[in-house]
C-alpha positions in Angstrom: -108.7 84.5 23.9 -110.9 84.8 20.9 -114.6 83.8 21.3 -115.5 80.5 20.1 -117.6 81.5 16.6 -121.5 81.0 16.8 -122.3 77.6 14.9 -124.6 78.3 12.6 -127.8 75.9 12.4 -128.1 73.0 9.1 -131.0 73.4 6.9 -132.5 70.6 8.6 -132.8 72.0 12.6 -133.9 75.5 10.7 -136.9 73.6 8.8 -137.8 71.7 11.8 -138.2 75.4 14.1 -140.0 76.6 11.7 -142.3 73.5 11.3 -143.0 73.2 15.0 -143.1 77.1 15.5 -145.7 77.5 12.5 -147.7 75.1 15.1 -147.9 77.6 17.8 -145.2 75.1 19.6 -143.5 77.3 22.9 -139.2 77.5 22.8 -138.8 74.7 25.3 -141.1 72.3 23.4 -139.5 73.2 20.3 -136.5 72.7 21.6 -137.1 69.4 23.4 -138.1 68.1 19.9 -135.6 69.0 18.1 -132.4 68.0 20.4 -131.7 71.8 20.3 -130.6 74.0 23.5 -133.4 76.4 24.5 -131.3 79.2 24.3 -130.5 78.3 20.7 -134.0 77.9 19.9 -134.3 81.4 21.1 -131.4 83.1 19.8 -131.9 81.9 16.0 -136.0 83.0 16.3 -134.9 86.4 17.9 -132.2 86.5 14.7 -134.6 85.6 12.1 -137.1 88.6 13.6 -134.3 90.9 13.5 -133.5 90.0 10.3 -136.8 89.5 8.8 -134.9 86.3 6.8 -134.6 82.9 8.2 -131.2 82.6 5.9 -127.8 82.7 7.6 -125.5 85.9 7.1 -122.6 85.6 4.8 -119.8 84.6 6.5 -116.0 85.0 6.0 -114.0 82.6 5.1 -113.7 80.1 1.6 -117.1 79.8 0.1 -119.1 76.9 0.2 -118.3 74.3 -2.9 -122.0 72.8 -3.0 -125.4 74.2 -2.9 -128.6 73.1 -1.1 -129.7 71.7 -3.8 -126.4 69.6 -4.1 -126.0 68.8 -0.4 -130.0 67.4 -1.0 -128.9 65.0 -3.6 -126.1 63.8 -1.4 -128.4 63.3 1.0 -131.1 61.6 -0.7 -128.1 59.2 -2.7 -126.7 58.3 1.4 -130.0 57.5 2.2 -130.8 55.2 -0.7 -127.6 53.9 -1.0 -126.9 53.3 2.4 -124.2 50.5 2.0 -122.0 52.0 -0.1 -118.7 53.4 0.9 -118.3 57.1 0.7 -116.2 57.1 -1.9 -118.6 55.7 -4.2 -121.0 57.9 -2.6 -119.3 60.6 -4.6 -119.2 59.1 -7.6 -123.1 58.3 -7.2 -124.0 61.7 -6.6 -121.5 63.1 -9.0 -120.1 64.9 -6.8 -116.3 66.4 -6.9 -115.9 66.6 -3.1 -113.5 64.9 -0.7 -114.8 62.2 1.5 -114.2 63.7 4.6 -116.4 66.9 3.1 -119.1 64.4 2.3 -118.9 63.3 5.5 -119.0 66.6 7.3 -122.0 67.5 5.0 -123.8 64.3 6.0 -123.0 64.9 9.5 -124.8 68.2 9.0 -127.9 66.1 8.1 -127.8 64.2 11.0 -126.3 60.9 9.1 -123.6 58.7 9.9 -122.1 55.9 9.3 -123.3 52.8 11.4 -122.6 49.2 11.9 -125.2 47.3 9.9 -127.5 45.0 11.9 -127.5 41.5 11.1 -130.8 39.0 10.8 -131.6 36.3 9.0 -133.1 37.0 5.1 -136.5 37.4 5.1 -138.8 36.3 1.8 -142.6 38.1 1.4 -143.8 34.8 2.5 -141.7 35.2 6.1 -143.1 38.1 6.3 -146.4 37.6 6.1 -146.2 34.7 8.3 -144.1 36.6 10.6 -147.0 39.4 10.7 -149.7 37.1 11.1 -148.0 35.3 14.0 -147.8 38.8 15.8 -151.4 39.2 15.1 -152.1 36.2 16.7 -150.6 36.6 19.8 -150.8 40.7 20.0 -152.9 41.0 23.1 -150.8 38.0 25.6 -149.9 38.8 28.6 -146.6 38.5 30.0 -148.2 35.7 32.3 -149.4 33.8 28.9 -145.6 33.7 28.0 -144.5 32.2 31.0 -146.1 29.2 29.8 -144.3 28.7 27.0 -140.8 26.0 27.1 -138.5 28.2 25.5 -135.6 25.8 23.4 -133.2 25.8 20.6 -129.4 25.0 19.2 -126.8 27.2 19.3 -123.2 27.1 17.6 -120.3 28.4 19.4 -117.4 28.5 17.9 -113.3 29.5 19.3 -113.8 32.7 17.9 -116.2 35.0 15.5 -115.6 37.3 13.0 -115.4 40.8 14.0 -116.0 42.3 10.6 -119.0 44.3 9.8 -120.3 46.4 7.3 -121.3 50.6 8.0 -124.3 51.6 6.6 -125.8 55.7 6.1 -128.7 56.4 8.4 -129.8 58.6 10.9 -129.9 57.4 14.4 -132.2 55.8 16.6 -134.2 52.2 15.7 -136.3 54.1 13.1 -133.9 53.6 10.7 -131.7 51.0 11.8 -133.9 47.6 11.3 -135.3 49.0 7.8 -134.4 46.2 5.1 -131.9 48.6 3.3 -130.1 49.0 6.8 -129.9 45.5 7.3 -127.3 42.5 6.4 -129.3 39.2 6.0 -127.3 36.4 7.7 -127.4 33.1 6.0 -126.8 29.8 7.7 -123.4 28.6 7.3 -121.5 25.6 8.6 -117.9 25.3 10.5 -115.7 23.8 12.6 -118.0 24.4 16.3 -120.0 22.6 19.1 -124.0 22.8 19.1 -125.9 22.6 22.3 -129.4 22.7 22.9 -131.2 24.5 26.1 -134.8 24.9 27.2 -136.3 27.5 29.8 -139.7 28.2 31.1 -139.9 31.5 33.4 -137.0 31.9 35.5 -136.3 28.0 35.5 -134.0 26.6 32.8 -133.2 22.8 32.1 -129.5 21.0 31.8 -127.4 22.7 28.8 -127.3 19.4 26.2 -124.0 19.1 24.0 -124.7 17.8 20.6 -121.9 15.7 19.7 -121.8 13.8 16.2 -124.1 13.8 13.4 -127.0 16.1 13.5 -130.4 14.8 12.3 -133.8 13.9 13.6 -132.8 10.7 16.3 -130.2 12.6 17.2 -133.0 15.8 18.4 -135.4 13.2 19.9 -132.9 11.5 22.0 -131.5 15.0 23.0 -135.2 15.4 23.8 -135.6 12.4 25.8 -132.7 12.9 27.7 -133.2 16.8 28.6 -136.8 18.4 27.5 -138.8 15.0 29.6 -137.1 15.0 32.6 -136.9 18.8 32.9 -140.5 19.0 32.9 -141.0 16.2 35.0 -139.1 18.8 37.4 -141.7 21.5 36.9 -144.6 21.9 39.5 -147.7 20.6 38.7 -149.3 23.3 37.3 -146.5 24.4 35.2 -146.6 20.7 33.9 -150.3 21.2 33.2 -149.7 24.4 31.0 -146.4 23.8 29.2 -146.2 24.3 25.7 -143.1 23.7 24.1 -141.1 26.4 21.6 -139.0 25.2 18.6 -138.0 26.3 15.2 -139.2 25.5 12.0 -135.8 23.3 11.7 -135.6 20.3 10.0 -135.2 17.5 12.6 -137.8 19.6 14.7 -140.6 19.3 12.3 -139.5 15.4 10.9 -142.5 12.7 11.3 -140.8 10.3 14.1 -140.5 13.9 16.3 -143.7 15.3 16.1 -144.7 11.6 16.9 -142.4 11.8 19.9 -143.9 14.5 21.3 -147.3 13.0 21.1 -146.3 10.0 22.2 -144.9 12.4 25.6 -148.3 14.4 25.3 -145.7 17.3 24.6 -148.0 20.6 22.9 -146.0 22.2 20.6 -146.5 25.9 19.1 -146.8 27.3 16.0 -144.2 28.9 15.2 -143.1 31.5 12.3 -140.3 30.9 9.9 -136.9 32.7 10.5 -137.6 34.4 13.8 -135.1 34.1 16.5 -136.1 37.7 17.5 -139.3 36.3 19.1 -137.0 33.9 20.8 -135.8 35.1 24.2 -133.4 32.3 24.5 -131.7 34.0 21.4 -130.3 36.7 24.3 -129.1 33.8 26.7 -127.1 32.2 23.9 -125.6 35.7 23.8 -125.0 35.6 27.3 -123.3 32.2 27.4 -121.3 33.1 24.7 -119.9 36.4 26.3 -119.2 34.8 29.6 -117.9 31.7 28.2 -114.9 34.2 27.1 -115.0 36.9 29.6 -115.0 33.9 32.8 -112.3 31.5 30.1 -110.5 33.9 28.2 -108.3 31.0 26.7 -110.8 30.0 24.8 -109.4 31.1 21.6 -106.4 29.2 22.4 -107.9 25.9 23.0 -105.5 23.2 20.8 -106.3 19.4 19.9 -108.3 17.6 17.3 -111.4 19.0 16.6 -113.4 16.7 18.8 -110.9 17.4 21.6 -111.9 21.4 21.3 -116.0 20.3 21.3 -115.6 18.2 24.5 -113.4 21.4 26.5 -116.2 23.5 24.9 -118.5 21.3 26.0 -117.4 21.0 29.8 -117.2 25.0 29.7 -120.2 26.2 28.1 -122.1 23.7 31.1 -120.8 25.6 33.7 -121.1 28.9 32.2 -125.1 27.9 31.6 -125.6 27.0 35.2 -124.4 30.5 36.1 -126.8 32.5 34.3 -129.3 33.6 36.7 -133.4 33.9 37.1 -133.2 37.4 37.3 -132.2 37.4 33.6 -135.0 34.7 32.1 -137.7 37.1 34.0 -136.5 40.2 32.2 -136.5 38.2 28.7 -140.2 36.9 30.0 -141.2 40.3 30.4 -139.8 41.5 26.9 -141.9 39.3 25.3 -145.4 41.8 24.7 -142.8 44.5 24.0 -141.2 41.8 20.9 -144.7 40.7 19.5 -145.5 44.7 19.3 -142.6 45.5 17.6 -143.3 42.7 15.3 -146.9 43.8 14.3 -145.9 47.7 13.7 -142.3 46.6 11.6 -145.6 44.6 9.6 -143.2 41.4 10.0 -140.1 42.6 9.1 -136.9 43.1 11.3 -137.2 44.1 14.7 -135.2 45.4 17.1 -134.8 42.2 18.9 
């Protein structure tokens, strides 16, 4: 059997030995930094002393159609670009190569394509507040947090669009939540049932359907019937301490329910705009809607008039909330130091959360 040929190292990996070697770094810490094999770290230095060149031998074989300088623009277009399909890739780097050359040369960099993360649009004004905000509450502790009434809506719908767009990037979260990377995800409306859920530490109150019209009564009496007796549940400390989470939604900020919460001597935090990432109960909505599928996988199939879907969704998505354990809310309590960092160092924009 032949031997397998020795790959030769990108322009990339070479730069970055020489960078850390030129800063007296040893093999395996060279290696360790680079995602290199020690033994390939060694080889190519041993090579490049023999050699007295840190350039790669010709080889045999078709030569190669671009230069560095060509493979660098490619690069540097992915990069910028990073949306765009490959094909128009090469016509924006004017380049005569196939796609699946452009993609082995990209893959040479260290660039793929990825699935695009999805968040909600951020203005300059979000992000400021956003920032701010993270500033704010930068040094609470985790026991600070479990003070807080966690709440909001979710949609949940039959089914959800699988689709999603493949964006250029290197791997890893550096790249992945920059604002080129991402897909902002408007609000839109549909066919669907809304619930509302609150919890506080590892204890969560009944899941509320929202049936009919949407608007501020509708909130407050979803309030009076769920939020006030779940934290008239709560021990007496808890009671003492509670401060109640919402978003900057309409019917949450509307005159009769801010006076309904002082009328209940409910404390309500400030909150920044478009920020379900500092939201823990974002991940439980995530939850309920993976189990309501994995534990009723007919859900797609569900027939009727719409209201008759809402009411089956309804009856499902109760019992699926009354499975999802404390063990979960104490890990999303615990997150939520972790979050507000990641908030102040993106400078408030997207996070990984």
């Amino acid at each position: 059997m032949a031997p397998t040929p020795r790959r030769e190292l990108t322009e990339h990996e070479k730069g970055m030995i020489e960078a850390y070697r030129n800063t007296g770094c040893k093999i395996n810490e060279i290696a360790h930094a680079t995602n290199l094999k020690p033994t390939t770290v060694k080889s190519f230095l041993q090579r490049v002393k023999k050699r007295g060149s840190w350039e790669n031998l010709s080889r045999v074989g078709r030569p190669r159609k671009t230069s560095i300088t060509d493979d660098r623009l490619l690069v540097r277009k992915a990069q910028i670009l990073s949306s765009i399909p490959l094909k128009q890739l090469r016509a924006e780097a004017n380049s005569s190569l196939s796609v699946k050359t452009i993609r082995r040369r990209l893959a040479e960099n260290n660039i793929r394509k990825w699935r695009a993360a999805r968040r909600p649009r951020l203005t300059k004004g979000h992000v400021e507040k956003r920032y701010k905000w993270a500033k704010e509450h930068l040094k609470w502790t985790e026991a600070d947090w479990r003070k807080i009434g966690w709440s909001d809506e979710c949609s949940v719908e039959k089914s959800a669009d699988p689709r999603g767009v493949w964006v250029s990037r290197h791997p890893g979260k550096k790249e992945k939540y920059l604002p080129k990377n991402v897909i902002p995800k408007d609000k839109s409306g549909g066919v669907s049932l809304m619930v509302w859920g609150c919890f506080i530490g590892d204890k969560k109150s009944q899941l509320a359907p929202m049936y009919g019209k949407q608007n501020a009564d509708a909130y407050i009496v979803i309030l009076r019937e769920n939020l006030i007796p779940f934290i008239e549940t709560l021990p007496q400390h808890v009671q003492r301490d509670f401060v109640f989470q919402q978003d900057n939604a309409k019917i949450h900020t509307a005159f009769r329910t801010m006076d309904f919460f002082e009328e209940h001597s409910v404390i309500v935090m400030e909150w920044p705009p478009n920020s379900p990432d500092m939201n823990p109960i974002e991940h439980v909505w995530h939850c309920l809607k993976t189990t309501l599928h994995r534990q009723f996988p007919d859900t797609p199939l569900l027939g009727g008039a719409p209201d008759t879907v809402r009411r089956s969704l309804g009856e499902r998505l109760i019992v699926v909330w009354d499975s999802i354990g404390a063990e979960r809310l104490d890990r999303l309590i615990a997150s939520m130091p972790r979050r507000v960092r990641a908030l102040y160092e993106a400078k408030g924009w997207y996070t990984p959360y």
